[in-house]
VOPAGU-2260 file (C-alpha; in pm, 1 decimal, decimal comma):
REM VOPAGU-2260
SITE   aa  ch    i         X         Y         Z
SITE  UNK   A    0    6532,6   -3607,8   -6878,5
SITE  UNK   A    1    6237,9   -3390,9   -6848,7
SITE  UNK   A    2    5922,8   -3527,5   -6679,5
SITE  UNK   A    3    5730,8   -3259,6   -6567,2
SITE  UNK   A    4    5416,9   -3097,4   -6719,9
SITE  UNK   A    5    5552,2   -2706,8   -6614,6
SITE  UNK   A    6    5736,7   -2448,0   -6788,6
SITE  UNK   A    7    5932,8   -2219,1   -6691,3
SITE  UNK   A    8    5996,6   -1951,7   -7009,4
SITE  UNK   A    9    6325,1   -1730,3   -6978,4
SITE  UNK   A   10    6315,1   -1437,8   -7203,2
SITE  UNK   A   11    6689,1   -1293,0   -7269,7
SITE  UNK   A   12    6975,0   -1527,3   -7367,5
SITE  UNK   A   13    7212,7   -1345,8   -7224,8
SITE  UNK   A   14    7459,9   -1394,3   -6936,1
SITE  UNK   A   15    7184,6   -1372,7   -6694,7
SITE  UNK   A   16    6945,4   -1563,5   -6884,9
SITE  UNK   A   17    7209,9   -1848,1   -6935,6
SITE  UNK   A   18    7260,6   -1898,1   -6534,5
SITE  UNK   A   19    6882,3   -1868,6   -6470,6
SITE  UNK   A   20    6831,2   -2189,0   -6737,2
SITE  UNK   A   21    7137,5   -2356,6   -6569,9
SITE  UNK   A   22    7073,0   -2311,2   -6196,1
SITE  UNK   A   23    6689,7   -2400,9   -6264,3
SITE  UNK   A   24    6815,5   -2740,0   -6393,6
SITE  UNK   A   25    7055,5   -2808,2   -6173,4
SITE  UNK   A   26    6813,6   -2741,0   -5897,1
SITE  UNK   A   27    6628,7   -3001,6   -5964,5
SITE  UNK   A   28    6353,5   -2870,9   -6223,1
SITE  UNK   A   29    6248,5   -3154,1   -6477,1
SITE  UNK   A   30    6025,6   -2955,1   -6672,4
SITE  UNK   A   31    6084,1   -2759,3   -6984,1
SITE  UNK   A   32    6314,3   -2502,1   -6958,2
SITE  UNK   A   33    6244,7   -2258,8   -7287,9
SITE  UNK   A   34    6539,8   -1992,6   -7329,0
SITE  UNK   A   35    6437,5   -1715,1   -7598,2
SITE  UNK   A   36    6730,1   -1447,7   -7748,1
SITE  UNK   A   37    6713,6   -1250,5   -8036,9
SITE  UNK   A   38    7087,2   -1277,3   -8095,6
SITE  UNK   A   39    7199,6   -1571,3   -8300,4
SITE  UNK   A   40    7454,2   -1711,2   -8031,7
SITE  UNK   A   41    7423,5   -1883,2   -7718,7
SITE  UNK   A   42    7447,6   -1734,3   -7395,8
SITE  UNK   A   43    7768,1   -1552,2   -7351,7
SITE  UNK   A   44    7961,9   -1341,7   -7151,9
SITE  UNK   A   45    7979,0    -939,8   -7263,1
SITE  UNK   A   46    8337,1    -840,0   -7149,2
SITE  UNK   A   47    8585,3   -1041,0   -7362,3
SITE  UNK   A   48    8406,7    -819,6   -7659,4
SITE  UNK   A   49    8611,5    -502,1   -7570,9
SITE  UNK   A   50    8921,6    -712,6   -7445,0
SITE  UNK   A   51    9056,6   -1035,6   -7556,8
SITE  UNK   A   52    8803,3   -1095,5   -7876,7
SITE  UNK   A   53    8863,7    -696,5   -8002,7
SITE  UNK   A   54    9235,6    -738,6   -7925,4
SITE  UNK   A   55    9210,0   -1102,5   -8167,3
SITE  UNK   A   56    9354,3   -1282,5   -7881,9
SITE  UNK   A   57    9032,1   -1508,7   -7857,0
SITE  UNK   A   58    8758,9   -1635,2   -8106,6
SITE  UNK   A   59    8432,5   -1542,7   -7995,9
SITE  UNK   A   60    8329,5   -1899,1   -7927,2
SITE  UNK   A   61    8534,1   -1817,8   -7603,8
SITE  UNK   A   62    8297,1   -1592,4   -7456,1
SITE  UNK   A   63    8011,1   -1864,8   -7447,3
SITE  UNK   A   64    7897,4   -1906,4   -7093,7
SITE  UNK   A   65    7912,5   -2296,1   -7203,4
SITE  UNK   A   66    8008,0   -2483,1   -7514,0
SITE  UNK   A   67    7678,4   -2477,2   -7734,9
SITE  UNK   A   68    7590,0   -2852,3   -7736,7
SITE  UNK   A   69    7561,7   -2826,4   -7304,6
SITE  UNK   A   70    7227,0   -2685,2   -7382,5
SITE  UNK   A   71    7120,6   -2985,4   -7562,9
SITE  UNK   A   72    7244,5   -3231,9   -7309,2
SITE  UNK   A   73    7035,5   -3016,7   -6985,8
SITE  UNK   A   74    6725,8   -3011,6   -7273,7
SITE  UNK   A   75    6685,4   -2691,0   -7274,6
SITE  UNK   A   76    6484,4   -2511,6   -7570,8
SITE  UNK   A   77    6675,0   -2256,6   -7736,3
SITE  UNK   A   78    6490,3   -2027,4   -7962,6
SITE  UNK   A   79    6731,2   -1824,5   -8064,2
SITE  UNK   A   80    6729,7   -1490,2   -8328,3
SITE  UNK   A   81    6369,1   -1493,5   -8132,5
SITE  UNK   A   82    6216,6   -1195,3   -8015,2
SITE  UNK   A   83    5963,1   -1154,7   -7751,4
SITE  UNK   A   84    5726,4    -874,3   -7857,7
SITE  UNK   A   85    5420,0    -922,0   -7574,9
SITE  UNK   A   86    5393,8   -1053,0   -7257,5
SITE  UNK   A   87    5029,6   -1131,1   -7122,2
SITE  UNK   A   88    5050,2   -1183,2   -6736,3
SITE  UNK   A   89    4674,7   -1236,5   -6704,7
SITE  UNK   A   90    4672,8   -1510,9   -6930,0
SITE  UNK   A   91    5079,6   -1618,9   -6870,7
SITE  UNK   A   92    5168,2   -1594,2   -7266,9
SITE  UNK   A   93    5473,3   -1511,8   -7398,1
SITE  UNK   A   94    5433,3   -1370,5   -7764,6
SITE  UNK   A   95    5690,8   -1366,3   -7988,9
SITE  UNK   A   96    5753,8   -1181,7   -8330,7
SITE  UNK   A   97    5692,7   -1512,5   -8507,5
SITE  UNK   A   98    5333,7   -1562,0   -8356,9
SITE  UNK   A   99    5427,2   -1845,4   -8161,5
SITE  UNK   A  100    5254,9   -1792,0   -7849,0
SITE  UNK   A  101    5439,3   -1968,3   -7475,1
SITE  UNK   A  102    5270,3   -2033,6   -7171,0
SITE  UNK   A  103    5480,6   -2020,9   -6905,7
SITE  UNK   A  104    5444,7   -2133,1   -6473,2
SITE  UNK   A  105    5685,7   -1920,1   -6430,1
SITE  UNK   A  106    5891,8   -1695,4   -6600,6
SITE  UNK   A  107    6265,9   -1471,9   -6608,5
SITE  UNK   A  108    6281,1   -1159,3   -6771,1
SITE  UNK   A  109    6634,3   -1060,8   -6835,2
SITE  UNK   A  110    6554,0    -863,8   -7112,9
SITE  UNK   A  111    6936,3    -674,2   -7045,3
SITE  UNK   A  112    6974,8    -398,4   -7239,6
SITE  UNK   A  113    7086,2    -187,0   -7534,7
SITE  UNK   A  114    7326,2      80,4   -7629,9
SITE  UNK   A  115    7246,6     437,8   -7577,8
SITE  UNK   A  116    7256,8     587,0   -7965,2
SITE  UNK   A  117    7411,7     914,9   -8059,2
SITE  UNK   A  118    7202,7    1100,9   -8247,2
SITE  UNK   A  119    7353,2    1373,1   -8457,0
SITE  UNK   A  120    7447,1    1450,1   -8838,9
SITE  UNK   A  121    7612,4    1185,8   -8989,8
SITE  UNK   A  122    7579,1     927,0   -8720,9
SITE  UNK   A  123    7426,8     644,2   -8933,5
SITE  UNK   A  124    7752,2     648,6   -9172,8
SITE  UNK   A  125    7923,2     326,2   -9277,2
SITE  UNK   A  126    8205,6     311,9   -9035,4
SITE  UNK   A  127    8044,9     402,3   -8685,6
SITE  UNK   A  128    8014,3     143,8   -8450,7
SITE  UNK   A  129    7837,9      82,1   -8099,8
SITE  UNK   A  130    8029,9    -219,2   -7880,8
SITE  UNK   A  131    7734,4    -467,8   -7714,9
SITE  UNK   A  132    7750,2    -800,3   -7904,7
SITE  UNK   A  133    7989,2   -1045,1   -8088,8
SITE  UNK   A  134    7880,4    -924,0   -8425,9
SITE  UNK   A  135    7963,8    -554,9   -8286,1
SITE  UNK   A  136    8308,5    -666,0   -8167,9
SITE  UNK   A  137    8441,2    -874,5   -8507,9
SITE  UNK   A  138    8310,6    -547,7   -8710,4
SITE  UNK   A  139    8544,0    -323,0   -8470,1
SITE  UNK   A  140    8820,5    -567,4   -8492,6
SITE  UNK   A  141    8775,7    -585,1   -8874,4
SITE  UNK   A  142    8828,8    -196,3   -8921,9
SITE  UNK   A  143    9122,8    -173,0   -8706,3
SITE  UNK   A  144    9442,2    -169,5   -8878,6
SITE  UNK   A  145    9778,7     -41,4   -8823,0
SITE  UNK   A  146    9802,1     325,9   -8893,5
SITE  UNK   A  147    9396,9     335,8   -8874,2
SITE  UNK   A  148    9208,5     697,0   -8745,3
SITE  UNK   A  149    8991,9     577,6   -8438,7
SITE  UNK   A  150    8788,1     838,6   -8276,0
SITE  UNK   A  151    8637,4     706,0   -7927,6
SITE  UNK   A  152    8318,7     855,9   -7811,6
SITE  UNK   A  153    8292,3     824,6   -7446,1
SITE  UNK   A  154    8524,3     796,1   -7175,3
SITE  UNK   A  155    8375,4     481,5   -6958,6
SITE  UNK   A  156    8476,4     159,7   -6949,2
SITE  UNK   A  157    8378,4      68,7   -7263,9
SITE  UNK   A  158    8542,8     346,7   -7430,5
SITE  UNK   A  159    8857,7     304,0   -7251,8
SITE  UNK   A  160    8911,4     -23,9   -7316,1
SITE  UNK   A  161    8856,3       2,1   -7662,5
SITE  UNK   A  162    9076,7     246,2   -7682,2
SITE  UNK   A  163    9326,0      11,7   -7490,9
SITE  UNK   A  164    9270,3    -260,7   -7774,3
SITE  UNK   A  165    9292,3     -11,2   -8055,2
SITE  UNK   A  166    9626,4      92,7   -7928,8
SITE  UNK   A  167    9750,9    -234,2   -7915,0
SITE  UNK   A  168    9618,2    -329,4   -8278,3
SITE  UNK   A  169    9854,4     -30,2   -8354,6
SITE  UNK   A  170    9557,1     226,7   -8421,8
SITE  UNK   A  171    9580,2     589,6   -8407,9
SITE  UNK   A  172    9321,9     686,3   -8159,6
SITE  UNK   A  173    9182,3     997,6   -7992,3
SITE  UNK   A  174    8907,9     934,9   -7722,6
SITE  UNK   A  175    8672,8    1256,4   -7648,2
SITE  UNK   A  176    8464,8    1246,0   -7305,7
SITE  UNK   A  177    8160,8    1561,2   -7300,7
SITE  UNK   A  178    8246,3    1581,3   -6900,9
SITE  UNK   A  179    8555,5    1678,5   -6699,2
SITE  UNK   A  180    8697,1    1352,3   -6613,9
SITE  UNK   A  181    8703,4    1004,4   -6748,1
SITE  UNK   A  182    8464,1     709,3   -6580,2
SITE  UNK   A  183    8305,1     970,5   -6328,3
SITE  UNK   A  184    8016,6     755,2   -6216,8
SITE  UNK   A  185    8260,0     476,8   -6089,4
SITE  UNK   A  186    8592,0     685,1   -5997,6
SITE  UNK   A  187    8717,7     938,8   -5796,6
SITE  UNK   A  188    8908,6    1227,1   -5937,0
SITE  UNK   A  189    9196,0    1128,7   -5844,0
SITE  UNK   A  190    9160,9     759,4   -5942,5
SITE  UNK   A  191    9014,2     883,1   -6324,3
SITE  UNK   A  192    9337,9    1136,4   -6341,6
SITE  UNK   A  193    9544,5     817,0   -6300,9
SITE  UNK   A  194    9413,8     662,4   -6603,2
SITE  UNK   A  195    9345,8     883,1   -6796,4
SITE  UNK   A  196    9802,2     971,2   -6753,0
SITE  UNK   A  197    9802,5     642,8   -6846,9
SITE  UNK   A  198    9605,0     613,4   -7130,5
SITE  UNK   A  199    9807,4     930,5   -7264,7
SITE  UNK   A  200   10149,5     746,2   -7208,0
SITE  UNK   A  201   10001,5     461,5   -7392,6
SITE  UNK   A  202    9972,5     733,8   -7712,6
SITE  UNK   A  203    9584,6     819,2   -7709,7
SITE  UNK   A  204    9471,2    1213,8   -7753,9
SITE  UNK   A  205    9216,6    1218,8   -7437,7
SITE  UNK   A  206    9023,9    1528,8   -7481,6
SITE  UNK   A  207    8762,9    1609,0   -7191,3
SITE  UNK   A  208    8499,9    1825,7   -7200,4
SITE  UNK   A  209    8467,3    1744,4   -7556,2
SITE  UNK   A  210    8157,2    1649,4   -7788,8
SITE  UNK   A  211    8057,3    1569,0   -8169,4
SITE  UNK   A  212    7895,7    1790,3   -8346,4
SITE  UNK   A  213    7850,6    1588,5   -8637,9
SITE  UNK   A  214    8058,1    1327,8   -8868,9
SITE  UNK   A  215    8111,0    1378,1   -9266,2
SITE  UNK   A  216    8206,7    1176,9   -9495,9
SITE  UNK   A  217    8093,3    1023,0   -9858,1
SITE  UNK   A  218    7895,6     726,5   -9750,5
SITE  UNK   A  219    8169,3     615,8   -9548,7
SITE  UNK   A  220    8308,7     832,4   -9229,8
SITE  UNK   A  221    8582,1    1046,7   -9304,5
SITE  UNK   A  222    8607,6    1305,1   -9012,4
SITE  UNK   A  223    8422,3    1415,0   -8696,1
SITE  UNK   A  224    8355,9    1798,5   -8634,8
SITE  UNK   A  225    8419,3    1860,9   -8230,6
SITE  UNK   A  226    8259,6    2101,3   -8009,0
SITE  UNK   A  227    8559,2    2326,1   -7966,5
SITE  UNK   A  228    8515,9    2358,2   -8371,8
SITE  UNK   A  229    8855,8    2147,6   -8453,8
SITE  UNK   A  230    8823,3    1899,5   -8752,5
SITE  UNK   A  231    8956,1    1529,5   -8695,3
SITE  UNK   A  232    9020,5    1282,1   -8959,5
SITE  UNK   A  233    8883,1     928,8   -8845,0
SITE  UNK   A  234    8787,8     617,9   -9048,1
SITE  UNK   A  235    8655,5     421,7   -8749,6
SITE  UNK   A  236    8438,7     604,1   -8485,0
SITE  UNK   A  237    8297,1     385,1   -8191,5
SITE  UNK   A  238    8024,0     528,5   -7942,6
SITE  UNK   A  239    8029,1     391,4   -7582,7
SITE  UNK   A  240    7820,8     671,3   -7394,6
SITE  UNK   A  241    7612,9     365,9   -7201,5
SITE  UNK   A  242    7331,3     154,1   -7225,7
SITE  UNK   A  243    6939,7     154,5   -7184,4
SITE  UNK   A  244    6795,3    -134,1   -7000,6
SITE  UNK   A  245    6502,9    -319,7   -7243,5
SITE  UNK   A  246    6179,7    -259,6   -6973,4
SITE  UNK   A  247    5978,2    -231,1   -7291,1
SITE  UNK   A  248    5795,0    -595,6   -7271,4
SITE  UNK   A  249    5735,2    -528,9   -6904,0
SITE  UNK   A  250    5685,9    -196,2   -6920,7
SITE  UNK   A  251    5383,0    -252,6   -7173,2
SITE  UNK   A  252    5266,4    -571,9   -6963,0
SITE  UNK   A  253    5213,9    -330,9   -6731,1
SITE  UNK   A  254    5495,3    -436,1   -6463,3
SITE  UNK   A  255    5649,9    -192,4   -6238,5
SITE  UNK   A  256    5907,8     -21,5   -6395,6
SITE  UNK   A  257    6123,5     278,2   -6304,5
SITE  UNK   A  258    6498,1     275,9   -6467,5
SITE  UNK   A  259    6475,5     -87,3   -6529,0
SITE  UNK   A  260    6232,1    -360,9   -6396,9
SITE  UNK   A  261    6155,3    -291,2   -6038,3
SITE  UNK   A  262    6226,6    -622,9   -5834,5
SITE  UNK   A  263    6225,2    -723,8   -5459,4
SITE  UNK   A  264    6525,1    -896,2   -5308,6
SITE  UNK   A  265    6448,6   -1203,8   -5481,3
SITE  UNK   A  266    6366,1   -1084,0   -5767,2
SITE  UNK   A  267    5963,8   -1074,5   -5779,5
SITE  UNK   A  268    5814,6    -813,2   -6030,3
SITE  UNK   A  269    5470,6    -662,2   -5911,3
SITE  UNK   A  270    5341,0    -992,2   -6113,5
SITE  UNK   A  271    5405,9   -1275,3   -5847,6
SITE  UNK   A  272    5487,8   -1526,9   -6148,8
SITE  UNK   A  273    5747,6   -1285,2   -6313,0
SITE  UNK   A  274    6095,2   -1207,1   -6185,9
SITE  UNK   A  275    6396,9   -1026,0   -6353,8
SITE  UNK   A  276    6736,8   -1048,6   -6285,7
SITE  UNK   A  277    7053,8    -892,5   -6450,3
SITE  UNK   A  278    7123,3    -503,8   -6621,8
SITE  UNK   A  279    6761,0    -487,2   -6709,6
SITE  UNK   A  280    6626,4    -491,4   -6254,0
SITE  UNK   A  281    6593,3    -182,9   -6043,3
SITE  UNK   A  282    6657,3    -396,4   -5729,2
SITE  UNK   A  283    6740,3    -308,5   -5340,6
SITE  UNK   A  284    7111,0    -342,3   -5245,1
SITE  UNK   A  285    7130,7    -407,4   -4882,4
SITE  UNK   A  286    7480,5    -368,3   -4847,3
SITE  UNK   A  287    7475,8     -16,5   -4957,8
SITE  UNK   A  288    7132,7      64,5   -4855,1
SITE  UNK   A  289    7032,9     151,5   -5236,4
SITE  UNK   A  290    6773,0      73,4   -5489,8
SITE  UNK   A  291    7036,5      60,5   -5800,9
SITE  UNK   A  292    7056,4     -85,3   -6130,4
SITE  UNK   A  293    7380,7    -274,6   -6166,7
SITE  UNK   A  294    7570,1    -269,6   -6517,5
SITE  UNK   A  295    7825,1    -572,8   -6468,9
SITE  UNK   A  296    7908,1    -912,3   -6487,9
SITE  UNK   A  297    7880,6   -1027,1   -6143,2
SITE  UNK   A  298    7555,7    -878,3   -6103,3
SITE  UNK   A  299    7432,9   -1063,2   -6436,1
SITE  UNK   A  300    7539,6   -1393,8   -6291,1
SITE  UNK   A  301    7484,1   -1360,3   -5906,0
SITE  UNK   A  302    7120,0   -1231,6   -5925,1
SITE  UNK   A  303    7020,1   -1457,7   -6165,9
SITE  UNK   A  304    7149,5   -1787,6   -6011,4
SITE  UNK   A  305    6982,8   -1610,7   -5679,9
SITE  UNK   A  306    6635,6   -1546,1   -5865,5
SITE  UNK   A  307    6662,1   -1873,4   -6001,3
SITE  UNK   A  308    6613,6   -2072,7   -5703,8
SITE  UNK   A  309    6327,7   -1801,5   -5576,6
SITE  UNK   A  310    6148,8   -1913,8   -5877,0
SITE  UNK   A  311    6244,7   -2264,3   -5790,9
SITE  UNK   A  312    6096,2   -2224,3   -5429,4
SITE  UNK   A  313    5721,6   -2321,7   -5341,4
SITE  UNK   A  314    5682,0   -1983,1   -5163,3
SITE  UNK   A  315    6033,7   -1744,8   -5328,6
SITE  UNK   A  316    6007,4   -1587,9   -4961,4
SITE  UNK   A  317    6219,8   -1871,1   -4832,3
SITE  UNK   A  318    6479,3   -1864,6   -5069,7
SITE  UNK   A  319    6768,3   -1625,9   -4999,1
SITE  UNK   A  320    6771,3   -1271,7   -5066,9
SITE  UNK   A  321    7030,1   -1136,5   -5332,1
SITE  UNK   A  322    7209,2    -911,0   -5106,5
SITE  UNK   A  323    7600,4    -854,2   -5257,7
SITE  UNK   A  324    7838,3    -558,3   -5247,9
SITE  UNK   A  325    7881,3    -466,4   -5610,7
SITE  UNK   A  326    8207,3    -552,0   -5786,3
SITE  UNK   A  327    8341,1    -458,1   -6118,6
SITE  UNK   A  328    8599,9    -501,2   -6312,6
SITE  UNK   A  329    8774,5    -393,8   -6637,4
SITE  UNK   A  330    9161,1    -450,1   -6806,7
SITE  UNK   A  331    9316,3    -215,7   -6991,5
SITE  UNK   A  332    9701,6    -264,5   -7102,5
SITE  UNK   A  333    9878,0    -400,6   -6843,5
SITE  UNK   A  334    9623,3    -302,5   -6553,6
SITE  UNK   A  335    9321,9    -501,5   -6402,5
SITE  UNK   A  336    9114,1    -225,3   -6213,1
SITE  UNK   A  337    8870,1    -348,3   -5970,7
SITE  UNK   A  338    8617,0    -102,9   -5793,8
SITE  UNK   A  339    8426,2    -247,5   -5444,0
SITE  UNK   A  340    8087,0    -112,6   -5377,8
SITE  UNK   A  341    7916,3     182,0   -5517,4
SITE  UNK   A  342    8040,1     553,3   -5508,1
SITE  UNK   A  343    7834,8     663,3   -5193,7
SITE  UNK   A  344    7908,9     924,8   -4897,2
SITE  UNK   A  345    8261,4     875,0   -4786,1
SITE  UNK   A  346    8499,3    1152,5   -4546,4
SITE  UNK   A  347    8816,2    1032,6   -4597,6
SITE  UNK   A  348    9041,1     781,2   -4812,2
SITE  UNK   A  349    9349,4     591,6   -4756,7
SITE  UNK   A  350    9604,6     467,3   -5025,0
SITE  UNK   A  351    9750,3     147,7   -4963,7
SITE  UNK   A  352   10096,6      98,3   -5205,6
SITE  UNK   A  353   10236,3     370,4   -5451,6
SITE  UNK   A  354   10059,0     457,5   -5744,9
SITE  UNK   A  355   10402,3     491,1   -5917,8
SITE  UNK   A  356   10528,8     160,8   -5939,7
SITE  UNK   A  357   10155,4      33,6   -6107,7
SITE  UNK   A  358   10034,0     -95,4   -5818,7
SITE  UNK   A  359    9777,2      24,8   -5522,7
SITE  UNK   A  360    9425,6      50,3   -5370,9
SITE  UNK   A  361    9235,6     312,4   -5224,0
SITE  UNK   A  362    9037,8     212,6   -4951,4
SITE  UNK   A  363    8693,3     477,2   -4898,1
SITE  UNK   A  364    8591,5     537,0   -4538,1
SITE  UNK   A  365    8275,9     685,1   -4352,7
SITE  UNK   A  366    8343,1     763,1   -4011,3
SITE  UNK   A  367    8609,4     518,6   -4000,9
SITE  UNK   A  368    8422,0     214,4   -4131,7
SITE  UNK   A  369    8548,2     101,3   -4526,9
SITE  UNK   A  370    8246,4     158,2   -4739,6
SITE  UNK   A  371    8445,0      79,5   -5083,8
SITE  UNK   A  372    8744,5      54,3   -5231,0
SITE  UNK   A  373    8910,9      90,1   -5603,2
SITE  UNK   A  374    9267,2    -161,0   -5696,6
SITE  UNK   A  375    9477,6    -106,5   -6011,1
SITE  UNK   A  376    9651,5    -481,4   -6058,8
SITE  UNK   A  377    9560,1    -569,8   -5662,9
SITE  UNK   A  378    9277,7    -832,5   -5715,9
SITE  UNK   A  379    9375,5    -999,9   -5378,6
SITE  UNK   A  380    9320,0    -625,3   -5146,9
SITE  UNK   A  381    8992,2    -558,7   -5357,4
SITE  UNK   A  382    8855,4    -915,0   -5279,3
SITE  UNK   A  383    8932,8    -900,2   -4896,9
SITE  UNK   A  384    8761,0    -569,0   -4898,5
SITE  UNK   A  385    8487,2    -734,8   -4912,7
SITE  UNK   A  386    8508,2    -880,8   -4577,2
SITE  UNK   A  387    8641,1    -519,1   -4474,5
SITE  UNK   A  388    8317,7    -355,3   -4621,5
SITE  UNK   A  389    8108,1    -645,9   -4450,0
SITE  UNK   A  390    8220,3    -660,0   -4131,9
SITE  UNK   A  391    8096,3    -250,2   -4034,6
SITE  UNK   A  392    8378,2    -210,3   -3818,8
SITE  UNK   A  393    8601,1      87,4   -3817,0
SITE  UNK   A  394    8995,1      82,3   -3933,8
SITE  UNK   A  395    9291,2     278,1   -3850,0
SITE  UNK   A  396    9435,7     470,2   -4179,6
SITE  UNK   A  397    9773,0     408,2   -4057,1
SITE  UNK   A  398    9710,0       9,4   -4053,3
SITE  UNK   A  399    9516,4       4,6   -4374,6
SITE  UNK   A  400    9787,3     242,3   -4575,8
SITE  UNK   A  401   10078,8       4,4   -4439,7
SITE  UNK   A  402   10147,6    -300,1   -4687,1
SITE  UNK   A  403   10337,6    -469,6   -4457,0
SITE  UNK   A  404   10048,3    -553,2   -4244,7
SITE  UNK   A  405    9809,2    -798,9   -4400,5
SITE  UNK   A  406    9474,3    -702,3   -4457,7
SITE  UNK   A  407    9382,8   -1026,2   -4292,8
SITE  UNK   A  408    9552,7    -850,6   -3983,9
SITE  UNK   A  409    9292,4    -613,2   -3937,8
SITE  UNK   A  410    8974,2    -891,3   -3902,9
SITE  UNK   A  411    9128,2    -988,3   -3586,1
């Protein structure tokens, strides 16, 4: 029941946005908690879109964080299909598009973000999709039937696994990527050539090195023109070529901002009532000794139940710093590939189990010490990497390549 006479606003009903409302009422915070989204659901979790809810083995309802009435019993004030359009940190007002005007104590900004747009002829054509939202997914799902043209523009994660799910649906698909290999922010070469064989056995036309040059059709998509001048029938193009993080609010609130919202450890803006958490912060990584802005779902969660309890704290200093290796994570057929840190200066790496049979991870070393580490369907290596990564020591190749001795081995 909430007593209090202070509120604390969260703007962005996202995944991060969701755990900042939660963790502030579980920690103890009996005032109102007001969540704002400009998407019609409740907080929910992004990657079942391009998995289980595009492949129809879900309904969307499954991606909620919680089941919608939870918000109702921790009295929480949704305003969803909401937008936030100025933020006055002088005055600590939220405005939204409405004219509703918030003041807050404190308040989240986990604004996330939104898909990067193609622009080129033809791009606004019935039939082209982007992949960020529920909405976005059931539209996919609705165009994909048996025998369907699918043209995939972009060869990261979200492109791959909708091409994954389009195969399955029993889609024709061809997948173009403009660079020379598939995921190359997050993979090696070596790694990305793996999938991308396997994506090929699975039946999808991966062309790199590829672009659009435009898409015709009569109202409706019919073909896409490529950069190598070859003509390809499609019905159902979908763009993944990455996302923009939403820094407008705090960008013209005048907050620091510089490829996202620029945050300390615990999340503080250059406005000490304002913090950010989730795809949207710029933050410091200790771990890897980067400022980076992190695109996944642990991040989304983990910094926001972190920033939560800053902005819970009497002076945020003494709350614990967000400090986490980055992990992602993404499923594709039959594979679950994790990655372990961030793609940073490495002299050597070391393959533990043979790619062949489906099943191995590639450890990254500096100067002997593990500073990352990719798995296709080895959850259980990637996790203990953790403590591998952690721990700064320095590993023999021969130990970490040999399955037979466990990982838990080398700690000792």
């Amino acid at each position: 029941m909430t007593s209090g006479s202070r509120t604390f606003v969260v703007v962005g009903a996202g995944q991060a946005g969701g755990w900042t409302a939660k963790t502030l009422r579980d920690g103890g915070f009996d005032g109102r908690i007001i969540l704002i989204g400009e998407e019609e659901h409740p907080p929910y979790e992004r990657p079942p879109l391009s998995k289980e809810i595009l492949a129809g083995a879900k309904p969307p309802e499954a991606a909620y964080l919680w089941p919608a009435k939870s918000w109702d019993d921790w009295e929480v004030e949704l305003k969803l299909a909401r937008r936030a359009t100025r933020l006055d940190c002088g005055n600590r007002r939220v405005e939204l598009a409405d004219g509703e005007v918030i003041v807050y104590e404190r308040l989240m900004l986990a604004t996330g973000a939104r898909v990067r747009r193609l622009v080129l002829p033809g791009a606004e054509l019935a039939g082209v999709h982007y992949l960020r939202t529920i909405p976005d997914a059931l539209a996919i799902k609705t165009a994909i039937e048996p025998g369907s043209r699918v043209l995939v523009v972009g060869g990261g994660w979200i492109g791959l696994e909708v091409a994954s799910a389009a195969r399955q649906l029993g889609a024709e698909v061809t997948l173009i990527e403009a660079l020379d290999q598939l995921c190359v922010r997050g993979l090696t070469r070596d790694l990305a050539g793996y999938l991308e064989d396997v994506h090929r056995r699975n039946g999808v036309d991966v062309r790199l090195k590829t672009t659009v040059t435009r898409l015709e059709g009569n109202g409706r998509v019919e073909r896409a023109v490529l950069s190598d001048g070859t003509t390809l029938a499609c019905g159902l193009v979908v763009i993944g070529i990455g996302i923009v993080p939403n820094v407008e609010l705090a960008r013209d609130a005048g907050l620091a901002t510089a490829d996202g919202i620029v945050v300390d450890d615990r999340g503080r803006t250059s406005d000490a009532h304002v913090f950010a958490a989730g795809d949207v912060t710029n933050h410091p990584n200790v771990p890897t000794g980067q400022r980076v802005r992190l695109e996944s779902w642990e991040n989304a969660q983990n910094q926001a139940i972190a920033v939560a309890k800053a902005m819970l704290a009497a002076n945020p200093e003494e709350a614990a710093a967000y400090s986490e290796i980055p992990w992602f994570w993404s499923d594709q057929y039959d594979m679950n590939i994790q990655l372990m840190g961030l793609r940073q200066a490495w002299d050597s790496t070391v393959t533990r189990g043979d790619p062949a049979t489906g099943a191995f991870t590639v450890f990254y070393l500096a100067d002997g010490r593990m500073v990352g580490c990719s798995g296709v369907n080895t959850g259980r290596d990637v996790r203990f990497a953790r403590r591998l990564i952690r721990s700064g020591r320095t590993f023999e190749p021969a130990a970490l390549a040999d399955v037979l001795v466990p990982l838990q081995a080398l700690m000792n």
